[in-house]
N, C-alpha and C positions, 0 to 999 in steps of 0.2 A: 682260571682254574687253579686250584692252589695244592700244587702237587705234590709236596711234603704230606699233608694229611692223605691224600685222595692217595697214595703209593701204600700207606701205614693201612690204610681201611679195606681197600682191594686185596692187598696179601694175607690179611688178616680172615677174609670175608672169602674170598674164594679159593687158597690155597688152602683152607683146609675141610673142601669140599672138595674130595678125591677119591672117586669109589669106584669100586668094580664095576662094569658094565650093568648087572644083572642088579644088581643093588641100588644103582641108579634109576633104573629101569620101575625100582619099587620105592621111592620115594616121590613126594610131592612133587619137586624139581622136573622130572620128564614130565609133568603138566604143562607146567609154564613154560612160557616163548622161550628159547634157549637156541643158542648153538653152540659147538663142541668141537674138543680137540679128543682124537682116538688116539692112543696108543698104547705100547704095553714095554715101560715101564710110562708115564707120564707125569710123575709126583713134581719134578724138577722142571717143568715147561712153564715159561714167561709171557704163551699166549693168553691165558686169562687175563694177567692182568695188564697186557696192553690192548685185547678188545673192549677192554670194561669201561675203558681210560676212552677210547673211539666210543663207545653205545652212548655213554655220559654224553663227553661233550657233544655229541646230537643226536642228546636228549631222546633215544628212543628206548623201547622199553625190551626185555629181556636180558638174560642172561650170558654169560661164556664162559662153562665148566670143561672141567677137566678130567678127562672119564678113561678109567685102564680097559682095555677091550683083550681078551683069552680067545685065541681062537674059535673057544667052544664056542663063545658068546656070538660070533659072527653072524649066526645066523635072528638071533635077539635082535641084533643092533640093524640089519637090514629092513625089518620087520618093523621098528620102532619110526626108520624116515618117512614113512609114510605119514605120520600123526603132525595135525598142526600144530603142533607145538614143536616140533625140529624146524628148523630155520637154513641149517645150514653146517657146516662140518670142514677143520682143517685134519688131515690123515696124516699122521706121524710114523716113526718105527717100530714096528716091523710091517705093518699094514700097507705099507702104499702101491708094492704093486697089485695086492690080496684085492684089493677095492678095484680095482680099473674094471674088473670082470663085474663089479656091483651093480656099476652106476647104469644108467638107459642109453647114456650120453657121453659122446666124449669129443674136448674141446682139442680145435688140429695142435694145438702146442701140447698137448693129455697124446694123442695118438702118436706123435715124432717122438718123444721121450719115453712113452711106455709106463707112465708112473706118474700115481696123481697122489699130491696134497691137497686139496679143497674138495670138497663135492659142495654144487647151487641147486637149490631146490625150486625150481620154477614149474607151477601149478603141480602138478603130482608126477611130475618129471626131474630124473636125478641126473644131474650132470657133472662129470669128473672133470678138472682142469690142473693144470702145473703152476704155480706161481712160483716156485724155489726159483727156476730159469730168469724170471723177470726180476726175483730179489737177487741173486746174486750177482747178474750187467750190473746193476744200476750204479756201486760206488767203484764199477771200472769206466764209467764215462768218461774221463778226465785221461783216463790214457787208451782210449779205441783205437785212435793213431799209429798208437805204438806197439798194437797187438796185431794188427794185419797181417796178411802172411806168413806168422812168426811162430812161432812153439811153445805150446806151453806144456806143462807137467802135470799131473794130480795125484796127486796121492791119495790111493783108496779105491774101491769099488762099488761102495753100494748107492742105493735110491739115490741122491742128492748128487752125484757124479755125474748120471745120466741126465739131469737136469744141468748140469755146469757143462756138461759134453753142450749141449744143446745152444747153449746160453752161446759161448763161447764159438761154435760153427757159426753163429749166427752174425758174430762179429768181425766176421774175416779172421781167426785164426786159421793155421792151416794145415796144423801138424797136432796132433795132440799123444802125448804119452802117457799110459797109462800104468803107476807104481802101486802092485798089490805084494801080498807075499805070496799066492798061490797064481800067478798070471799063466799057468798051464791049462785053470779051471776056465777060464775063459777062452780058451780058444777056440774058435768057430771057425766060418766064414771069414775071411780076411774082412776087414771091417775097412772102407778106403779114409785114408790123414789119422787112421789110430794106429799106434805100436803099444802093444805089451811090456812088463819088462818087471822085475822082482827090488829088493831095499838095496839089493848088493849092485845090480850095473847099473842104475839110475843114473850116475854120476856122467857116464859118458854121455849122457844124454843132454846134459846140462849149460854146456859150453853156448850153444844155439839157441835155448830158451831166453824166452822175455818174461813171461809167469812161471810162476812155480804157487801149487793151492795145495792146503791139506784140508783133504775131505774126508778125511780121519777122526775118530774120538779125540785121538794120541793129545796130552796137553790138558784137554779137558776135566775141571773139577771134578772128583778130588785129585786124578792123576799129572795133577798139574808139572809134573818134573819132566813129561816125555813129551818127543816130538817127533816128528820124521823124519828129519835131518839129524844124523850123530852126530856130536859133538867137533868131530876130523872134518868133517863135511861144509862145515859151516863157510868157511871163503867161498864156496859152490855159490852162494846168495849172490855176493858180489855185482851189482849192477842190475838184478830182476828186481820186478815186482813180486809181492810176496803175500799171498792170501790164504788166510784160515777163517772157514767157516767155524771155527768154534767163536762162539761169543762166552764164554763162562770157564775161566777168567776172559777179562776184556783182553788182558797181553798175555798172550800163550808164550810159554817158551819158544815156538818158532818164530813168534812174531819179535821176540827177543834176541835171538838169536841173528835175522835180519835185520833187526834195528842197529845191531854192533859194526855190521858191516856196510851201514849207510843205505842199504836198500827200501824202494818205497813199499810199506806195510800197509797194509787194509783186513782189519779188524770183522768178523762174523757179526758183531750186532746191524749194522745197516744192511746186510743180507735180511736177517731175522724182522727186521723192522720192513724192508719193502715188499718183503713177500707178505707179512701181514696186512700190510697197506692194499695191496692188492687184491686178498681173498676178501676181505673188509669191500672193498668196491665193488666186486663181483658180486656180494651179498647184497648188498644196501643200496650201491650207486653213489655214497653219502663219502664226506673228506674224511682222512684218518689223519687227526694231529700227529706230526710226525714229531717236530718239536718237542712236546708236551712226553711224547711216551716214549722221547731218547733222552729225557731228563729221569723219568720214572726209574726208566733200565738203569741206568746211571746210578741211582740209590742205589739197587739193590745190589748189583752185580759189580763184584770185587775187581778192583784196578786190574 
């Protein structure tokens, strides 16, 4: 595959098929095979063109658009899975818990987390499932050892949390803190190995952790100057592991900021990349060149 051109053709080809749901909805394109990423806003998402890069090399036939969905639309776009022409669907922000209620079906890692990114379309049967959980283990393999029993931190509380909450129980962590700025709005139920906690006490929390994640925008093009860690904070890294789910830029300033103080960093695209890999399987059954579309990413997405 020669993936200089094949990166130039796909962005060129599919990024700038981006349309309201309803608008989609009235084009040719909801004819043909196709599967779809929801969300609202979606103009900036990389899964086009790393499913396009996966349909290509095995050679099957259909599409992977990129569709903004309005609330209003919700009820359009339920109406439209039914048609053989939907295939299949990754559900983005703000949508992922909105859809759990859609689906027929729900896969037990979709019911433990509460929030689904994929819906499978099997016979006229819709099925919700989680891959964030299974993409974001995958590039702390190399240190499961070291996360057992241990503590980790996250910073943030939406969709993709409860999927790292998930990921993470499941690794033998055994404590997890939870850094929002409103940690009052979630108080429930005592929730057993979670503590709450706001941007200002984190710190005491820190001494005891082995991860520290931002599940936060914070960083994220264009606001590439923030992070969740203040600047005074930064020795707090010191000896964790250090993960941001943001992939855009590839080096967040957090991931910068741990890298000064020698700590092991792990970058958001191999999240973004497994958990495709994965909704890609669930759809197909078929391999997702992982190589081929962490070169692609590479083009596009700034150091």
């Amino acid at each position: 595959m020669h993936i200089c051109t094949d990166v130039h053709f796909f962005c060129q080809r599919f990024n700038s098929f981006n349309l309201k749901f309803t608008e989609f909805i009235d084009s040719e394109k909801s004819q043909l095979s196709h599967y779809l990423v929801i969300g609202n806003p979606v103009v900036q998402s990389l899964s086009p063109l790393m499913h396009n890069i996966a349909l290509k090399h095995n050679k099957l036939g259909g599409e992977y658009l990129a569709v903004s969905l309005s609330h209003s639309e919700v009820n359009t776009a339920i109406a439209h899975f039914t048609n053989e022409s939907f295939l299949g669907a990754n559900i983005t922000i703000p949508h992922k818990e909105l859809f759990v209620d859609v689906v027929d079906e729900l896969s037990e890692t979709a019911k433990e987390i509460g929030v689904i990114n994929t819906i499978i379309k099997k016979g006229n049967k819709l099925i919700g499932d989680n891959t964030d959980a299974y993409g974001f283990i995958q590039p702390l393999r190399d240190y499961e050892d070291e996360l057992i029993g241990e503590r980790a931190i996250i910073f943030g509380a939406g969709g993709a949390t409860q999927a790292i909450i998930f990921a993470l129980k499941h690794a033998g962590v055994e404590e997890l803190v939870l850094v929002s700025r409103r940690p009052e709005m979630h108080q429930g139920s005592p929730e057993q190995g979670i503590t709450r906690c706001n941007y200002e006490n984190w710190p005491a929390y820190a001494e005891e952790a082995a991860l520290i994640v931002n599940a936060t925008p914070l960083g994220m093009t264009p606001n590439t100057d923030s992070s969740p860690v203040a600047d005074q904070e930064v020795e707090i890294l010191v000896g964790k592991i250090c993960y941001d789910v943001v992939y855009n830029p590839r080096q967040t300033k957090f991931l910068t900021q741990a890298s000064s103080t020698g700590a092991v960093t792990i970058g958001g695209l191999d999240m973004l990349i497994y958990q495709g890999a994965k909704s890609f399987n669930l759809w197909t059954g078929l391999h997702f060149p992982i190589d081929d579309i962490k070169a692609a990413l590479y083009e596009v997405l700034p150091a």
